[in-house]
PyMOL commands that place a pseudoatom at each C-alpha (Angstrom):
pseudoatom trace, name=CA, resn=UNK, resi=1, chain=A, elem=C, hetatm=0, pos=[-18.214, -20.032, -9.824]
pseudoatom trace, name=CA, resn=UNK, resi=2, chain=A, elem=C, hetatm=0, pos=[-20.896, -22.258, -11.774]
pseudoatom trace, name=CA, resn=UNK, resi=3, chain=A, elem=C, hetatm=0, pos=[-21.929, -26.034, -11.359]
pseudoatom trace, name=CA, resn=UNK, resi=4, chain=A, elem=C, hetatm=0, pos=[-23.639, -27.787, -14.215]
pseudoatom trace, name=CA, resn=UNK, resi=5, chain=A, elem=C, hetatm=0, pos=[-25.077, -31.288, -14.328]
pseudoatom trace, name=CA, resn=UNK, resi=6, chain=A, elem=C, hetatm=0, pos=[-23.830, -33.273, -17.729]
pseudoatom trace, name=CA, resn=UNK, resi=7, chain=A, elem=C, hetatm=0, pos=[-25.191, -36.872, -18.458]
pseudoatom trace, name=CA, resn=UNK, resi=8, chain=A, elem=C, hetatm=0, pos=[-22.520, -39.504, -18.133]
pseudoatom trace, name=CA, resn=UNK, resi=9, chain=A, elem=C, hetatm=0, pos=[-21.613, -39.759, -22.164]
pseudoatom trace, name=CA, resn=UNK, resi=10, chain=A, elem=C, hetatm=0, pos=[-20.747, -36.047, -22.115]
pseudoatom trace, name=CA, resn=UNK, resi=11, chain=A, elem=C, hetatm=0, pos=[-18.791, -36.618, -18.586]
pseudoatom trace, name=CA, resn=UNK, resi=12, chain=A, elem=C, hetatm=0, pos=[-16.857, -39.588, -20.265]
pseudoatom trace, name=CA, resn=UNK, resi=13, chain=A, elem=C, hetatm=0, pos=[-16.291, -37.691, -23.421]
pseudoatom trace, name=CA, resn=UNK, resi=14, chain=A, elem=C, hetatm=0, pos=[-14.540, -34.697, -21.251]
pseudoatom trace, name=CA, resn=UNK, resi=15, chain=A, elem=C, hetatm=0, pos=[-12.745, -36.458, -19.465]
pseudoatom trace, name=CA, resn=UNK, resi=16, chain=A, elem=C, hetatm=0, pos=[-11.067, -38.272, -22.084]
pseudoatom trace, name=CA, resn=UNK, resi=17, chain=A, elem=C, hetatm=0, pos=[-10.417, -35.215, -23.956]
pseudoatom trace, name=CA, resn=UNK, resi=18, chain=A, elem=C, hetatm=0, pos=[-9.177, -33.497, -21.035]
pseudoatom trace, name=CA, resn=UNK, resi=19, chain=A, elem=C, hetatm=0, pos=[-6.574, -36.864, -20.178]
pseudoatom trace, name=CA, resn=UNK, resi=20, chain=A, elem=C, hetatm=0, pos=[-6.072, -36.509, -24.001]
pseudoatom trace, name=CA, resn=UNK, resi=21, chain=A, elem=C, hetatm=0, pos=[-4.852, -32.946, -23.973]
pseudoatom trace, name=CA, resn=UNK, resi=22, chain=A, elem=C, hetatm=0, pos=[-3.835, -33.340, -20.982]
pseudoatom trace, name=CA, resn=UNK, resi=23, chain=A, elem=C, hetatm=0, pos=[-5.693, -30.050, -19.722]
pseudoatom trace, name=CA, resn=UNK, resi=24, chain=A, elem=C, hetatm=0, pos=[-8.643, -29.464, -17.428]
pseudoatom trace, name=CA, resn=UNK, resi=25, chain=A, elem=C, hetatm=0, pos=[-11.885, -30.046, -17.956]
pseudoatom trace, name=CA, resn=UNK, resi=26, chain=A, elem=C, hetatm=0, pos=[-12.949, -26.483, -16.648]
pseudoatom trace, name=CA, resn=UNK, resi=27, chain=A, elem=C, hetatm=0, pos=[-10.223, -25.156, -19.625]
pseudoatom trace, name=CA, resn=UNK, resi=28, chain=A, elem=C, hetatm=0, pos=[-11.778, -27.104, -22.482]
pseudoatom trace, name=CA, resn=UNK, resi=29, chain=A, elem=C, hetatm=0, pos=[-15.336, -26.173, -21.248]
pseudoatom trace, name=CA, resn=UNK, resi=30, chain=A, elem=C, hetatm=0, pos=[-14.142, -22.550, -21.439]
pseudoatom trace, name=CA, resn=UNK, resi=31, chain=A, elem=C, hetatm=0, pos=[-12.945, -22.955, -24.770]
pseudoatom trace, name=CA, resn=UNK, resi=32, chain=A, elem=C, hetatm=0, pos=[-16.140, -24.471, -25.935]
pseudoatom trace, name=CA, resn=UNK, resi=33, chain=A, elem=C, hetatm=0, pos=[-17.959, -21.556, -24.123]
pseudoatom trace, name=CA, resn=UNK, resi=34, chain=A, elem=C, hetatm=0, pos=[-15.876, -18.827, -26.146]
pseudoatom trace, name=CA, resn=UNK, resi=35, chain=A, elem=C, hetatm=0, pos=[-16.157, -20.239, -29.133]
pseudoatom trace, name=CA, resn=UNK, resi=36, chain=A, elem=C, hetatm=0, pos=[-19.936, -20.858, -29.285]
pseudoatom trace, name=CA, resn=UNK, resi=37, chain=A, elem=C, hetatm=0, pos=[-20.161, -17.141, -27.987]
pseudoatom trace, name=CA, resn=UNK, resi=38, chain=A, elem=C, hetatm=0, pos=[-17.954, -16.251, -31.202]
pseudoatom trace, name=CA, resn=UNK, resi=39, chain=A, elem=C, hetatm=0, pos=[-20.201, -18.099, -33.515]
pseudoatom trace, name=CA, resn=UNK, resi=40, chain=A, elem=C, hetatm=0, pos=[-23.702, -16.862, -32.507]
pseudoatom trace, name=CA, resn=UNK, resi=41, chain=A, elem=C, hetatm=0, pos=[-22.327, -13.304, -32.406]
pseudoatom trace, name=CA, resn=UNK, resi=42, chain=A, elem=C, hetatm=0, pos=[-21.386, -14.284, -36.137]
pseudoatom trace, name=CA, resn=UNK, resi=43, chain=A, elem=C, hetatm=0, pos=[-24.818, -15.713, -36.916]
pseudoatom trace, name=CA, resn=UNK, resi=44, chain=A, elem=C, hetatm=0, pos=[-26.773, -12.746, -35.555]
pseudoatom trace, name=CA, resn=UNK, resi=45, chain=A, elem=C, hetatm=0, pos=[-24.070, -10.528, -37.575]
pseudoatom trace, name=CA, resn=UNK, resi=46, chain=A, elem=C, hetatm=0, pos=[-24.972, -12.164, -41.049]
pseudoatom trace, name=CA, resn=UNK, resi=47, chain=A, elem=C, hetatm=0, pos=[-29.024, -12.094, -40.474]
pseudoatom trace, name=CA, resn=UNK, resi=48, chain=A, elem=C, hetatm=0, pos=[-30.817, -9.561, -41.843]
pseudoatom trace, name=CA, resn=UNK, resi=49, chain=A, elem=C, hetatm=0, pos=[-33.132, -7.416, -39.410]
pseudoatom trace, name=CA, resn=UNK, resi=50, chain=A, elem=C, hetatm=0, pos=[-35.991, -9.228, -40.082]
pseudoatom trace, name=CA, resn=UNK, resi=51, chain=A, elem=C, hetatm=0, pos=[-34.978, -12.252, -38.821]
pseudoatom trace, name=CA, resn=UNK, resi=52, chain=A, elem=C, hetatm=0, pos=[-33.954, -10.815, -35.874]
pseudoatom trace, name=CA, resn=UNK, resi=53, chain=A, elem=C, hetatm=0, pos=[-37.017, -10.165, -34.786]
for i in range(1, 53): cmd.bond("trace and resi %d" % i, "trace and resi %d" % (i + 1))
show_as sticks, trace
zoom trace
């Protein structure tokens, strides 16, 4: 289980997106999660050595 602290925009913002998609806000954050994991593992895949250092 985690707990995170979001400022009220970002709290609004969910929760009309969840009421929107009519999902949960633990599912979207999930999603969001994943796919940021996806796109950094992407990124570090196209840099060259170098820059990984």
């Amino acid at each position: 289980m985690l707990s995170i602290r979001l400022d009220h925009s970002i709290e609004h913002q969910l929760s009309r997106l969840a009421q929107q998609k009519q999902t949960s806000k633990s599912k979207i954050i999930k999603e969001a999660l994943t796919y940021y994991f996806e796109m950094m593992k992407q990124e570090s895949k196209s840099k060259t050595p170098y820059e990984l250092v």
